[in-house]
N, C-alpha and C positions, 0 to 999 in steps of 0.2 A: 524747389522749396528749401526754402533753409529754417532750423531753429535753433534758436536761439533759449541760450540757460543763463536765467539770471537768480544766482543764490540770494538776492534781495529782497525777489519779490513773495508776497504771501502765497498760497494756494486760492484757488477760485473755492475750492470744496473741499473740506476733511470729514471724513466717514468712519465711524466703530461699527463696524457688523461684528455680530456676536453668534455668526455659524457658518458652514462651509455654503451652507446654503445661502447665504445670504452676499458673501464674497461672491457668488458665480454671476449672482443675479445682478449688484453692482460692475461687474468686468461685461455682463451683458450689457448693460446700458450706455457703459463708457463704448465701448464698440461699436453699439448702432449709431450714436451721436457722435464716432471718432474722434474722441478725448481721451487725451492721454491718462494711464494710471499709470499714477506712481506708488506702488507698496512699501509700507514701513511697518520694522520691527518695532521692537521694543524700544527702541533709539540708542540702545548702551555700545552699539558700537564692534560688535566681537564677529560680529556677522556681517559686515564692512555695507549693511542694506541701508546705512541713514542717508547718503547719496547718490544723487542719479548721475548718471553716466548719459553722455552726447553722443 
């Protein structure tokens, strides 16, 4: 299997959960569905989290 990252394209889904509880419960569902998450910060940068890594 190979994948493939293309900084172009849009995301299929962006999500704001607004509790820890609610974070666990999205990573659950990307899990059973095995979809990839990608977590983002704040997007400022200091935290090198604004891109994914292959």
């Amino acid at each position: 299997m190979f994948l493939i990252f293309s900084s172009t394209s849009a995301p299929d889904v962006v999500v704001f959960p607004h509790s820890q509880d609610q974070i666990s419960e999205i990573a659950k569902l990307c899990s059973s569905f095995r979809v990839p998450m990608i977590p983002r910060g704040t997007g400022t940068g200091l935290e090198h989290g604004v891109g994914a890594t292959m």
